[in-house]
ZALUMLUM-465862 format. One record per residue (C-alpha): x, y, z; residue in one letter. Coordinates in Angstrom, 3 decimals, padded with zeros to 6 digits. Layout:
N
{X:X | Y:Y | Z:Z | code:A} $
...
This chain:
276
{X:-004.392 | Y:011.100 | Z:-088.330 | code:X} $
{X:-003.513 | Y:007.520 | Z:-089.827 | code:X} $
{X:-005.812 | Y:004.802 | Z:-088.714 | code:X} $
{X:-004.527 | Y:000.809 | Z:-088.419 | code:X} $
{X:-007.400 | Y:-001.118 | Z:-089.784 | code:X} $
{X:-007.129 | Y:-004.778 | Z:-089.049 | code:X} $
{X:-005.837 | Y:-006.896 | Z:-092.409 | code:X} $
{X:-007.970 | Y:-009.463 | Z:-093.622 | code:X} $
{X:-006.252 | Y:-012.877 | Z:-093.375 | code:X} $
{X:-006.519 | Y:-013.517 | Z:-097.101 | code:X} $
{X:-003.630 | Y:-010.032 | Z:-097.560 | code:X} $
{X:-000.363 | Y:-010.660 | Z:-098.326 | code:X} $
{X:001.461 | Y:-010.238 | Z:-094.517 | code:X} $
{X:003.516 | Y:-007.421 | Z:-094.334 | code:X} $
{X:006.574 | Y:-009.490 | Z:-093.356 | code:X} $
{X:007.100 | Y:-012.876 | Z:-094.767 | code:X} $
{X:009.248 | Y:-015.758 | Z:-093.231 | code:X} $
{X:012.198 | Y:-014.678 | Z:-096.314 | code:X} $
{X:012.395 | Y:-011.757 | Z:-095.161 | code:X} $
{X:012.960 | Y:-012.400 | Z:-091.491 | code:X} $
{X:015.264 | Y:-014.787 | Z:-092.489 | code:X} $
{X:017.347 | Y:-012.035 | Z:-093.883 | code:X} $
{X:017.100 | Y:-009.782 | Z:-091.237 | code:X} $
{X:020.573 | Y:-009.357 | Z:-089.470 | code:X} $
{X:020.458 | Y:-008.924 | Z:-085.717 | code:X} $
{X:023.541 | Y:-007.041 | Z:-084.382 | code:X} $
{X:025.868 | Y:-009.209 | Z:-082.474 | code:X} $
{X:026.982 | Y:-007.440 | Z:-078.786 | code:X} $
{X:029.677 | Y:-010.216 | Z:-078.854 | code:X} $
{X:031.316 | Y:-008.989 | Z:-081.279 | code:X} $
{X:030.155 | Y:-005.305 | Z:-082.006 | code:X} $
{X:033.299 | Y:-004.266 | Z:-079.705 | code:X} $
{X:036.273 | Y:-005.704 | Z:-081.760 | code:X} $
{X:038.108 | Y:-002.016 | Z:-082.718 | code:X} $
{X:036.290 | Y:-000.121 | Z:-080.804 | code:X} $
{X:037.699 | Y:002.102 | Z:-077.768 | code:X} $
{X:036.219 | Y:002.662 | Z:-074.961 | code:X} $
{X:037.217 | Y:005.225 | Z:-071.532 | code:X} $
{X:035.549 | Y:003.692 | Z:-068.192 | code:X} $
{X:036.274 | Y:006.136 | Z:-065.324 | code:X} $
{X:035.865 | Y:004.620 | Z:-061.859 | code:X} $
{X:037.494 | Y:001.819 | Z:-062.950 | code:X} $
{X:039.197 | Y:001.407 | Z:-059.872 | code:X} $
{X:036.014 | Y:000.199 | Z:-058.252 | code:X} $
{X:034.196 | Y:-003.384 | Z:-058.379 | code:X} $
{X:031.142 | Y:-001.649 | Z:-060.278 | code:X} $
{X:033.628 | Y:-000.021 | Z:-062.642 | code:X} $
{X:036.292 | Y:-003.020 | Z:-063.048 | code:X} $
{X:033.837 | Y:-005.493 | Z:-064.367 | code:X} $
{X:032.510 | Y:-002.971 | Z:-066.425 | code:X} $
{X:035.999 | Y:-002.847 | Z:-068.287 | code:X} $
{X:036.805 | Y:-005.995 | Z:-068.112 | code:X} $
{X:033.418 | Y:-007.007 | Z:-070.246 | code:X} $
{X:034.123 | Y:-004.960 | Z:-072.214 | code:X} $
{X:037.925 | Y:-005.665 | Z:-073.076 | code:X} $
{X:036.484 | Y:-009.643 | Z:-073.423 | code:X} $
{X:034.319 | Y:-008.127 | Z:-075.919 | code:X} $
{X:036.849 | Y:-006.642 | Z:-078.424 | code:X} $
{X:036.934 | Y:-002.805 | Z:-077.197 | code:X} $
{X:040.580 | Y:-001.662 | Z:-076.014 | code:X} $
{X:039.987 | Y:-000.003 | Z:-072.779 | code:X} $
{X:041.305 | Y:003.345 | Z:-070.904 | code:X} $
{X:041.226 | Y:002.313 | Z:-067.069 | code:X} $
{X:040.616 | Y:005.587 | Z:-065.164 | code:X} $
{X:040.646 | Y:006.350 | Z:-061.412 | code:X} $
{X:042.708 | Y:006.923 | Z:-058.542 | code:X} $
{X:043.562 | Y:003.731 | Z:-057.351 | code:X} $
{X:046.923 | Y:002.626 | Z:-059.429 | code:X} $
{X:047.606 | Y:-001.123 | Z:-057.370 | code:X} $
{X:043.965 | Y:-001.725 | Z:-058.234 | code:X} $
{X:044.181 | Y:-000.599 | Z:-061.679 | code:X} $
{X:047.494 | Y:-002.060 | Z:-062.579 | code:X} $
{X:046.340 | Y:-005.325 | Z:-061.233 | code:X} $
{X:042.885 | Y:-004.429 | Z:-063.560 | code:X} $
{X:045.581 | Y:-004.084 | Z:-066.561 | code:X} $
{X:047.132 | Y:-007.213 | Z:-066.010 | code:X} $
{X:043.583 | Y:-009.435 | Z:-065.499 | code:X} $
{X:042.753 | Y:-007.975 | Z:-069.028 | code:X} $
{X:045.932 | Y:-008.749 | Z:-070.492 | code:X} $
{X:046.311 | Y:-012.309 | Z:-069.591 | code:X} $
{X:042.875 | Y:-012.896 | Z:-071.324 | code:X} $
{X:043.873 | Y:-011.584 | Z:-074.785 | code:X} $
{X:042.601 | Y:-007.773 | Z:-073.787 | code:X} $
{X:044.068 | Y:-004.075 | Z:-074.170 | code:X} $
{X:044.152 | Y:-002.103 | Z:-071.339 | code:X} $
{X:046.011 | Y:001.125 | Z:-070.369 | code:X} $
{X:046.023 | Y:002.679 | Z:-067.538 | code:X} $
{X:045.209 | Y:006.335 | Z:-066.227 | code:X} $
{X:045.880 | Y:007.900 | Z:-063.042 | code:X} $
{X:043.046 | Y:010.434 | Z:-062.668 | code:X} $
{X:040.885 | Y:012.563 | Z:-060.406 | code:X} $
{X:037.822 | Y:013.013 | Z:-062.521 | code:X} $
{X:037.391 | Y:016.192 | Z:-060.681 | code:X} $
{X:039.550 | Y:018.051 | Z:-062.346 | code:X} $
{X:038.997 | Y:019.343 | Z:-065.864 | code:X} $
{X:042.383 | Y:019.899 | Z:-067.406 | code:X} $
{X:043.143 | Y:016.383 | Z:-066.080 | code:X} $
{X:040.156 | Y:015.028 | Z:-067.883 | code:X} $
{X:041.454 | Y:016.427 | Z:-070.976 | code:X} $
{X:044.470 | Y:014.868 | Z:-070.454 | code:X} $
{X:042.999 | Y:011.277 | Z:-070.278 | code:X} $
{X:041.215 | Y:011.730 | Z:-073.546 | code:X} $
{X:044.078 | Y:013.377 | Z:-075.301 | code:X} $
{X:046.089 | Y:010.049 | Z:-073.534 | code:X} $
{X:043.668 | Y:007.520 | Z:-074.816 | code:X} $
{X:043.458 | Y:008.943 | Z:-078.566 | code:X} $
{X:047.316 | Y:008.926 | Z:-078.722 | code:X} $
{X:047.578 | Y:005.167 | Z:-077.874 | code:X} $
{X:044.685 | Y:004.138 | Z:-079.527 | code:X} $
{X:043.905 | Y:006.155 | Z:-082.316 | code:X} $
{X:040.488 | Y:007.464 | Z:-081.265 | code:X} $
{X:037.803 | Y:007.327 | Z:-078.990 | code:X} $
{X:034.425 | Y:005.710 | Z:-079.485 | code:X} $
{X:033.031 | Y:004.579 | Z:-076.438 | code:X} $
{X:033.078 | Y:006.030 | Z:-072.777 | code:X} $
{X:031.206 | Y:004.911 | Z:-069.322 | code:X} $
{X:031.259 | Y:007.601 | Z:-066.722 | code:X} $
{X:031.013 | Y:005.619 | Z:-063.611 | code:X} $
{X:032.783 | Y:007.486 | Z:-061.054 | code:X} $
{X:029.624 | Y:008.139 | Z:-059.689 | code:X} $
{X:028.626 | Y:004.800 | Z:-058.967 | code:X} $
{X:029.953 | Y:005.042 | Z:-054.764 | code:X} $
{X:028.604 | Y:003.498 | Z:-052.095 | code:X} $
{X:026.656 | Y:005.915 | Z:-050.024 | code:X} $
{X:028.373 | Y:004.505 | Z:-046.460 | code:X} $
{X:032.287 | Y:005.450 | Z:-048.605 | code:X} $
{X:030.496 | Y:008.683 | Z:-049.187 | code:X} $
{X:029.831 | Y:009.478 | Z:-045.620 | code:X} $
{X:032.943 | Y:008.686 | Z:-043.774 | code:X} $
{X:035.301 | Y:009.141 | Z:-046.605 | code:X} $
{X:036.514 | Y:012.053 | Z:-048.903 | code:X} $
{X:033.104 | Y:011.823 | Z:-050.866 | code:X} $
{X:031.448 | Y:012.459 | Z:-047.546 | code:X} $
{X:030.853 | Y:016.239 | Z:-047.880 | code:X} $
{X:028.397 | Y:017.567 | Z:-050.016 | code:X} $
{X:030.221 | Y:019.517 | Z:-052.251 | code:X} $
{X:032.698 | Y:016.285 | Z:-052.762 | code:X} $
{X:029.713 | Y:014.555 | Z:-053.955 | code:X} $
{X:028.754 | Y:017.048 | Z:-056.416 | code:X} $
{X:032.003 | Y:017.689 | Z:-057.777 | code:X} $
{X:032.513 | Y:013.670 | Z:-058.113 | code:X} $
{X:028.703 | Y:013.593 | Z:-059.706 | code:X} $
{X:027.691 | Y:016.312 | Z:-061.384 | code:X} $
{X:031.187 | Y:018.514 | Z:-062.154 | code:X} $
{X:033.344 | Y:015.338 | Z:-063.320 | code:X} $
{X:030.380 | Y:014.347 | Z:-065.258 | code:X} $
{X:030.428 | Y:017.582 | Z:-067.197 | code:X} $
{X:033.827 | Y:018.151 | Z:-067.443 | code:X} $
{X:034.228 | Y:014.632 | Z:-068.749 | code:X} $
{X:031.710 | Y:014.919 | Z:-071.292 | code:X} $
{X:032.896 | Y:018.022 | Z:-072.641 | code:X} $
{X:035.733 | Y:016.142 | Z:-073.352 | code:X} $
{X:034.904 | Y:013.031 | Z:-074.821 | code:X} $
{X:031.609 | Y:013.948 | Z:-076.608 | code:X} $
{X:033.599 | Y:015.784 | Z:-079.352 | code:X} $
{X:036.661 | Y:012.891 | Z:-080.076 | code:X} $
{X:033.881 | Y:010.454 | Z:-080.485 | code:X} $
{X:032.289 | Y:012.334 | Z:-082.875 | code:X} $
{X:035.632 | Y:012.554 | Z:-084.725 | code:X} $
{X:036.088 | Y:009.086 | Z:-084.806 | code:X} $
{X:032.304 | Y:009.061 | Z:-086.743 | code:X} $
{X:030.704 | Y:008.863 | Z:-083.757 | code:X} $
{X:029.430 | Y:006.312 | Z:-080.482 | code:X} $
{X:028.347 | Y:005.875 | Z:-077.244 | code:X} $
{X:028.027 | Y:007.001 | Z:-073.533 | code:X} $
{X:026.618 | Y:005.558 | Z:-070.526 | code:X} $
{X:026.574 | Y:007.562 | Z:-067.315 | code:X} $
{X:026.314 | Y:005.619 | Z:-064.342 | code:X} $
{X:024.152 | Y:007.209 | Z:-061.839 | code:X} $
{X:021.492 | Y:005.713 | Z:-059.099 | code:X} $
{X:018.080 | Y:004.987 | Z:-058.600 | code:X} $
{X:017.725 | Y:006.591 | Z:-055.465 | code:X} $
{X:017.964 | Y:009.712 | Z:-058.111 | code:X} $
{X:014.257 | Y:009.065 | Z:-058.776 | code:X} $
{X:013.122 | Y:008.646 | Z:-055.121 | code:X} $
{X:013.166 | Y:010.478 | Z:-051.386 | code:X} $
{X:015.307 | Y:008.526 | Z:-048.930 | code:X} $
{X:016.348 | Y:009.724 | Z:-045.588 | code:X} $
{X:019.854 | Y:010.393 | Z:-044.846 | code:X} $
{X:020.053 | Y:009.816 | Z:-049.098 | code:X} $
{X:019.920 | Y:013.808 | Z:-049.683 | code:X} $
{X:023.722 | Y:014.123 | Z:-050.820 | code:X} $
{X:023.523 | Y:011.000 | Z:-053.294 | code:X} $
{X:019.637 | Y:012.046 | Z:-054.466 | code:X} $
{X:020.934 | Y:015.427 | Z:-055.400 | code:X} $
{X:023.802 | Y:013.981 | Z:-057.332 | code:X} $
{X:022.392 | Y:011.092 | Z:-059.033 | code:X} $
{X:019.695 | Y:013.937 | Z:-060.198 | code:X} $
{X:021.993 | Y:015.767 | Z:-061.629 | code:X} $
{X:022.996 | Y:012.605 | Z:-063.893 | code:X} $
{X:019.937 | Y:012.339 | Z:-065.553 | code:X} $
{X:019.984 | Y:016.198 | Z:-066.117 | code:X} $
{X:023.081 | Y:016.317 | Z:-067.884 | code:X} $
{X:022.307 | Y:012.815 | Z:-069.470 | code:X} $
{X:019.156 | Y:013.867 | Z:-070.835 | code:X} $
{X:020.394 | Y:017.506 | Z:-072.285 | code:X} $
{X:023.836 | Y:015.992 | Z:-073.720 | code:X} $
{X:021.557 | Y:013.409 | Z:-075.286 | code:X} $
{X:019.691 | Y:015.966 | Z:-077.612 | code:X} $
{X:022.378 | Y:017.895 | Z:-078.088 | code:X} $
{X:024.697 | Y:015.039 | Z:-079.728 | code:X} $
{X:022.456 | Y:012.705 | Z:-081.029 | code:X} $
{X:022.292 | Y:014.461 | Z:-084.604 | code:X} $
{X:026.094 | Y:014.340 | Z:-084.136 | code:X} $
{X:026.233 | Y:010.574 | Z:-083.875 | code:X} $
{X:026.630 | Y:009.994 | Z:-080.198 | code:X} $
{X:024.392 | Y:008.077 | Z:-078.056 | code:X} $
{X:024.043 | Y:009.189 | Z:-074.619 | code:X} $
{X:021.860 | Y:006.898 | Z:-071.910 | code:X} $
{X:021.639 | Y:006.626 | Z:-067.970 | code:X} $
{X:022.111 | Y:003.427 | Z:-066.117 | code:X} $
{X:020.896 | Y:003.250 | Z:-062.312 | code:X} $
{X:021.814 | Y:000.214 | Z:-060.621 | code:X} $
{X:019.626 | Y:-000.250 | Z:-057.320 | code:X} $
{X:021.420 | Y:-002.402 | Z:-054.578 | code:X} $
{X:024.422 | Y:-004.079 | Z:-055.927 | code:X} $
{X:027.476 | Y:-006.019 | Z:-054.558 | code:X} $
{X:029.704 | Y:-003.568 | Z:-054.812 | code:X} $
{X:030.673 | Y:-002.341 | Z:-051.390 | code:X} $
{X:034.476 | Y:-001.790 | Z:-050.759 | code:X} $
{X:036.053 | Y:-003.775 | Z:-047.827 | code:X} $
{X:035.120 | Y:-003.935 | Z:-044.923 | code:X} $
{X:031.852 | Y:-002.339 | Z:-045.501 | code:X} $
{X:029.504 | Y:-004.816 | Z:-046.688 | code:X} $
{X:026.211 | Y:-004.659 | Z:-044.604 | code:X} $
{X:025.979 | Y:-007.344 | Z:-042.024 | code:X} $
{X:023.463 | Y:-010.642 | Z:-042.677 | code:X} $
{X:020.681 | Y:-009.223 | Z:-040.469 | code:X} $
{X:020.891 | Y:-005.124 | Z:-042.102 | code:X} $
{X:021.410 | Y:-007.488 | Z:-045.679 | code:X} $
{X:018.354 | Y:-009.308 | Z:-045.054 | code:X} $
{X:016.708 | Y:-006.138 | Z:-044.893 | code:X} $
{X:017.720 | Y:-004.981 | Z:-048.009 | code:X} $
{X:016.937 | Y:-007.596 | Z:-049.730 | code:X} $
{X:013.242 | Y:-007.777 | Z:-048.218 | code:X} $
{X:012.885 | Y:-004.636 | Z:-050.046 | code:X} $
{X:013.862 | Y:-005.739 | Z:-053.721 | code:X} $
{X:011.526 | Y:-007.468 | Z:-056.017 | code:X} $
{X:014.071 | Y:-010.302 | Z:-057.389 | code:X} $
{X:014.649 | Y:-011.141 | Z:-053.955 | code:X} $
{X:018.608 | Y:-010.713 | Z:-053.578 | code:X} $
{X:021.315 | Y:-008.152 | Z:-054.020 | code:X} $
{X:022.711 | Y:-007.724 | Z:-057.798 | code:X} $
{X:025.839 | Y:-008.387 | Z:-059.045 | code:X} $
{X:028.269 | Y:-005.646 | Z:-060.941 | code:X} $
{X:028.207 | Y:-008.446 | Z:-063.679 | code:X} $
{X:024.465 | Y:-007.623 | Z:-063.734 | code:X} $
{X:025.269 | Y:-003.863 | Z:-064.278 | code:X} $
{X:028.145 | Y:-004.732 | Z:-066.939 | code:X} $
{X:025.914 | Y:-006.682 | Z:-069.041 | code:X} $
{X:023.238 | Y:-003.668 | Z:-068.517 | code:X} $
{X:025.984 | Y:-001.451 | Z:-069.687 | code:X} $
{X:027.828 | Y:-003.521 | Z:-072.626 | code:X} $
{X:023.754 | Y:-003.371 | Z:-074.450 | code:X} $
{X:023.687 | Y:000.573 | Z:-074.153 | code:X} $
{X:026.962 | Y:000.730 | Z:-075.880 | code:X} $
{X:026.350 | Y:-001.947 | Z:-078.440 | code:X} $
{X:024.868 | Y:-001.560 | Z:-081.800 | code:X} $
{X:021.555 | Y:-003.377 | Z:-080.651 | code:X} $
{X:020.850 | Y:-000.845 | Z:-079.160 | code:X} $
{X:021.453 | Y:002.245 | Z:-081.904 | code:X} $
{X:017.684 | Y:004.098 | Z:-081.626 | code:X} $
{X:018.195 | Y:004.255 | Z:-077.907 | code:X} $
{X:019.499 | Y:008.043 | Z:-076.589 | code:X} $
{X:018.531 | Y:010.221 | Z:-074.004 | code:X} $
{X:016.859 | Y:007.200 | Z:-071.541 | code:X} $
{X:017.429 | Y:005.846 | Z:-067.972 | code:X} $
{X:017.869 | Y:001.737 | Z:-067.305 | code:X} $
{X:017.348 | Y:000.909 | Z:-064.241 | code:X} $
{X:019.013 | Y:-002.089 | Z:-062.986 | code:X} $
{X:017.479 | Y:-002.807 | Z:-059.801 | code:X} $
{X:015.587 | Y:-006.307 | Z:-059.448 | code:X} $
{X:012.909 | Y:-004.152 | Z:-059.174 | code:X} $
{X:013.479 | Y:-002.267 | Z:-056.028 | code:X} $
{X:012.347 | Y:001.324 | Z:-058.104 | code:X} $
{X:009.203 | Y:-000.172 | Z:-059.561 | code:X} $
């Protein structure tokens, strides 16, 4: 067992002013610039400003989902800032597809280094009245997609001499809410897969990490909780307010970046709190 004694003040400190003036601290701004990254779900709020951080950051982006107006409209936003965008018209549900999109994005980029998985990131009230409402919609969107996606992307970014994943799940996956079972379940099995991909791949070169966002602005039209049903959300979060998918992005462009390279195999949460 090593001990840690305590140094005498008259020693020599073990890092001198010279040498943290040397030290070079990895820039996120500009970590990006050739990189290329897949962002499924990028057809909704959560997964739009997702890619379009990253696209200001450098990284040509693959926009997946199902939505084409919204996507195409995603495209253009990133274009008229100077970004690379393409655009992919995808159910993440099925596998062959998935292996189209990554076969797609190599072909018009040259490789694949980066990819967010955040088709799981849907509102729970879209889940329950729309197709996501079933369970076995919700699993295929979470957990299947998930795996099928990874299967796919895992070994092209270790071709291109490897990267990073983030897999967008929830933090209700790490508590019991009522009514919650469906997106519990699912969000569950994100941090299962997360966490096994993780040790398989990271003497491969590819860095695999959970985000959970709590309660963010992210609902689709018309669905947005009214002020009273709001103010009791908020009640319930530490930071006092509902967070912003600019929050998440930000949360999301550090897991990716190089500042954060001895990070694999964890779950962020990004939640003002509300998990704590």
């Amino acid at each position: 067992m090593t001990i840690l004694q305590a140094r005498d003040s008259t020693m020599t400190p073990a890092v001198t002013k010279s040498a943290i003036d040397t030290v070079e601290v990895a820039s996120i701004e500009q970590g990006f610039v050739g990189k290329v990254a897949i962002v499924t779900g990028a057809d909704t709020p959560l997964g739009a400003s997702i890619a379009h951080l990253l696209a200001a950051h450098g990284a040509r982006i693959a926009l997946v989902g199902r939505d084409e107006m919204f996507l195409r409209i995603l495209e253009s936003t990133i274009a008229a800032t100077g970004g690379d965008a393409v655009v992919l018209v995808a159910d993440v549900r099925d596998r062959i597809t998935m292996q189209g999109v990554v076969m797609a994005t190599v072909e018009r980029f040259g490789a694949l280094h980066l990819a967010v998985n955040s088709g799981a990131a849907i509102p729970e009230t879209s889940r329950r009245r729309g197709a996501g409402g079933k369970h076995e919609d919700v699993i295929a969107v979470d957990q299947s997609a998930l795996f099928y996606a990874m299967r796919v992307q895992l070994p092209a970014i270790e071709a291109a001499g490897g990267g990073a994943v983030v897999n967008i799940a929830s933090v209700y996956g790490q508590w019991g809410f009522p009514e919650r079972a469906t997106s519990i379940d699912g969000a569950g099995g994100v941090s299962s897969l997360t966490r096994s991909a993780a040790r398989q791949w990271g003497r491969r070169g590819v860095r695999i990490n959970e985000l959970q966002p709590g309660v963010i602005n992210s609902w689709p039209r018309g669905e947005k909780p009214e002020a009273k049903a709001a103010g009791a959300i908020v009640s319930s979060i530490p930071a006092n307010r509902i967070g912003e998918p600019s929050e998440v992005a930000a949360a999301v462009l550090f897991l990716l970046s190089d500042s954060a390279s001895y990070i694999t195999g964890a779950r962020l949460a990004v939640d003002g709190g509300y998990a704590a």
